[in-house]
C-alpha positions in Angstrom: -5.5 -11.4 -1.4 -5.2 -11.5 2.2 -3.8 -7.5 3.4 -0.7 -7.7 5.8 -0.7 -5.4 8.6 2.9 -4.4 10.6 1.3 -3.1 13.9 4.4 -0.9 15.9 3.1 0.0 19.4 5.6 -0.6 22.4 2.9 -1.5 24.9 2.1 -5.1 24.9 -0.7 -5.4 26.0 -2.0 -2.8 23.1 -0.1 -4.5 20.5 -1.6 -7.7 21.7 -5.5 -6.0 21.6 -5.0 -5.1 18.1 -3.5 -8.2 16.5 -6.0 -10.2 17.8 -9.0 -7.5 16.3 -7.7 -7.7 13.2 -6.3 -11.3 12.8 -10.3 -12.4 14.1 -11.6 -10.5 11.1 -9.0 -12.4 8.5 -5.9 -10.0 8.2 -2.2 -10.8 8.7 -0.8 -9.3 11.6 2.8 -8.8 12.4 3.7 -7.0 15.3 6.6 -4.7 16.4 7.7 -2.4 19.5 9.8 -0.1 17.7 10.8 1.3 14.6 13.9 -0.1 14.7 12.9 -3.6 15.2 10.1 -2.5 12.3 13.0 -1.9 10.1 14.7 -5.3 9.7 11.9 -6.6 8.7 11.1 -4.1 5.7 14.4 -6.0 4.1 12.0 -8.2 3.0 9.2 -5.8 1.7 6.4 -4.1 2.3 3.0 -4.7 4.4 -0.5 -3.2 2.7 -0.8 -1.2 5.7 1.2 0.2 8.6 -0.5 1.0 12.0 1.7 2.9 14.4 2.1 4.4 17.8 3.5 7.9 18.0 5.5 7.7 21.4 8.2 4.9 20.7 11.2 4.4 22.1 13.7 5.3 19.4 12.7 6.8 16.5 9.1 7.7 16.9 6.0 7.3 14.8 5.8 10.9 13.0 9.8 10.5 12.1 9.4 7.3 10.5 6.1 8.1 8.8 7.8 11.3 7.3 10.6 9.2 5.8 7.7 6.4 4.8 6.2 9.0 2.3 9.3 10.0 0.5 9.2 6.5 -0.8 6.0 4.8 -0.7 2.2 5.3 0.1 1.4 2.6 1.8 -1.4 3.5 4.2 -0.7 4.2 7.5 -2.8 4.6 11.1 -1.9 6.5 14.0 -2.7 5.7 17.6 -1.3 7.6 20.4 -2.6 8.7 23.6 -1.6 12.2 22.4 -4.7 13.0 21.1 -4.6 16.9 20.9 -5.8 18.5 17.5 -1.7 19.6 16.9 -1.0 16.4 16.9 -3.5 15.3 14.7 -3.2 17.9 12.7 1.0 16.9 11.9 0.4 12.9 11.6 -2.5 13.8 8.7 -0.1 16.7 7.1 2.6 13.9 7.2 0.8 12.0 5.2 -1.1 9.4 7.7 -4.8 8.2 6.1 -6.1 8.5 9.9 -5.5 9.1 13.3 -7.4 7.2 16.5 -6.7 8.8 20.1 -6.1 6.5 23.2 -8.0 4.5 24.3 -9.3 3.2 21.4 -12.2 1.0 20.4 -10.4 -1.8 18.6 -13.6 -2.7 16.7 -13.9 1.5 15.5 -10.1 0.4 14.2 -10.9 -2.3 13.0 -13.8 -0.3 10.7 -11.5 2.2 10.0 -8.6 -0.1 8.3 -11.3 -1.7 6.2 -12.9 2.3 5.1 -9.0 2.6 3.8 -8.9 -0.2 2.2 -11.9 0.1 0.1 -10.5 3.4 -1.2 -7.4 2.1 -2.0 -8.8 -0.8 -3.4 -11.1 1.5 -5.5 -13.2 -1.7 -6.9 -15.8 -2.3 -4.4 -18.1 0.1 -5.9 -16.7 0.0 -9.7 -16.6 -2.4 -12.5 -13.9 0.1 -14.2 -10.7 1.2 -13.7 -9.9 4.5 -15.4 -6.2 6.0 -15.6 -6.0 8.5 -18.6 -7.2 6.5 -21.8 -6.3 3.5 -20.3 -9.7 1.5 -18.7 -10.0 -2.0 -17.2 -13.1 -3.7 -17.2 -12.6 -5.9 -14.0 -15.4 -8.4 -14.7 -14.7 -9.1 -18.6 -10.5 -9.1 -17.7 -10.4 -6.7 -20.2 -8.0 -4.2 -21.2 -8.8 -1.0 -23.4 -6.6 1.7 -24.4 -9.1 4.3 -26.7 -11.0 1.5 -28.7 -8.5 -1.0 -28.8 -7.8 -3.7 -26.8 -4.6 -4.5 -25.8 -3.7 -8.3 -24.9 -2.1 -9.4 -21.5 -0.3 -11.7 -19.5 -2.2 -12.3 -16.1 0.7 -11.0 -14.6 0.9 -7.6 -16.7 -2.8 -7.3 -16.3 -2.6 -7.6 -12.2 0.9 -4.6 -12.7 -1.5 -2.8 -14.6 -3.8 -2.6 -12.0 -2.0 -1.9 -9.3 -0.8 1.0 -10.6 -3.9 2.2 -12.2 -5.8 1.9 -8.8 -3.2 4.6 -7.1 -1.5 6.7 -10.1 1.2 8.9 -9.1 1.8 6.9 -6.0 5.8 5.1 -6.5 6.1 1.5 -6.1 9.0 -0.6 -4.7 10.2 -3.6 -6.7 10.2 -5.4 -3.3 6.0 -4.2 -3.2 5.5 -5.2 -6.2 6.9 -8.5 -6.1 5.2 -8.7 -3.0 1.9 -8.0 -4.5 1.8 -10.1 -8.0 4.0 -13.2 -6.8 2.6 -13.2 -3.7 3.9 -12.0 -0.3 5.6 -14.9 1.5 7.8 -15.5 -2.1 10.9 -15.1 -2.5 12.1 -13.9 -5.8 14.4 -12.2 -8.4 13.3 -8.3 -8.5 14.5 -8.4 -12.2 11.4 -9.9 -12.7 9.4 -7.1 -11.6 11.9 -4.8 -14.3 11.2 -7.5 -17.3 7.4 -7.7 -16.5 7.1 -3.5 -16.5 9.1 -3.7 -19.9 6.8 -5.8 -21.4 3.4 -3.6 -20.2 5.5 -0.3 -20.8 6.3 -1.7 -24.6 2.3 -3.0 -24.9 1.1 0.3 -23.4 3.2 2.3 -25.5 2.8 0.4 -28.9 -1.9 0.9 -28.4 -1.1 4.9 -27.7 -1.4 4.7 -24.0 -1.4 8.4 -22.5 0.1 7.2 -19.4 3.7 6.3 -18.5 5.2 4.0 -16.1 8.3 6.3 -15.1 11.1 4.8 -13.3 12.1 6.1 -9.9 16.2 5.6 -9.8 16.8 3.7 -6.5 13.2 3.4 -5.3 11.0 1.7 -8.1 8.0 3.0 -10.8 4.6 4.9 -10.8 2.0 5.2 -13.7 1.7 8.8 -14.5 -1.7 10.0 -16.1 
């Protein structure tokens, strides 16, 4: 799957440097100068990652990343030419996966958005996925709870590993739309509901010691 990345830096010619980095090495780049232009475009979900500027005009970067993590962990990526330890020190404590001063080498960014991604990911290095007694064996497309093997739709098995790659971390219904039907699709978010019925009833019924817990007004998270 190709990542999407919503870049928000108010200089140009910045925001122009690191779309063209990242879109040279095969990621979708989208490209704001403010939060509040950001923030129209979240209507329509979520990106894989967020890379952000901490001076904007508006809102600014540690505001917006604050709210960010009350609903979602969607990495993000400071730059800011305020590159004094405080600062550092509050973008990390607010929940950002890293933190590049200005000026910046775009290819050092450019390593540092693909180190988040395979931990995120979690699969470069594993042929397992392990979430309480739950475990996916990604090169058989297998699914084991205990002993027993529990039978899935493709659908329910790529739900099932989302949530087992980042347990405890909430999920819109717009992300996961996003991320099982595919980004640019539109589609009903009661779908996403029926399909985490059906893997909740499936789980449940093998004696799964995880839950997928619904989050009223924001979406779901599997819970060891």
């Amino acid at each position: 799957m190709v990542k999407t990345i919503f870049v928000v830096e108010d200089d140009r010619n910045v925001r122009y440097l690191i779309r063209q980095y990242l879109a040279k090495e095969g990621f979708n780049v989208e490209t704001f100068s403010s939060v509040e232009e950001l923030r129209e475009r979240l209507n329509a979900g979520y990106p894989h990652m967020f890379i952000l500027d901490i001076m904007l005009p508006g809102q600014d970067g540690l505001e917006f990343c604050k709210e960010l993590r009350q609903e979602s962990g969607v990495p993000v990526i400071f730059v800011s030419a305020r590159g004094d330890e405080t600062d550092r020190i509050i973008g990390l404590e607010l929940g950002a996966d890293d933190y590049l001063a200005k000026p910046f080498s775009p290819k050092e960014l450019v390593a540092r958005v693909r180190a988040i991604f395979r931990r995120v990911d979690g699969i470069e290095h594993t042929n397992e996925l392990l979430a309480g007694n739950v475990r996916i064996v990604l090169d058989e497309h297998r699914v084991l709870v205990g002993a027993q093997e529990v039978t899935l739709t493709p659908k329910e098995y790529d739900l099932l590993q989302i949530f087992v790659k980042r347990p405890n971390r909430v999920y819109t219904r717009q992300e996961l739309l996003d991320g099982i039907w595919g980004f640019d699709r539109g589609g009903d978010l009661r779908a996403v509901d029926d399909l985490v019925k059906r893997l909740r009833r499936k789980l449940g019924e093998a004696g799964a010691t995880v839950r997928i817990t619904t989050i009223w007004g924001v979406g779901y998270r599997l819970e060891p």
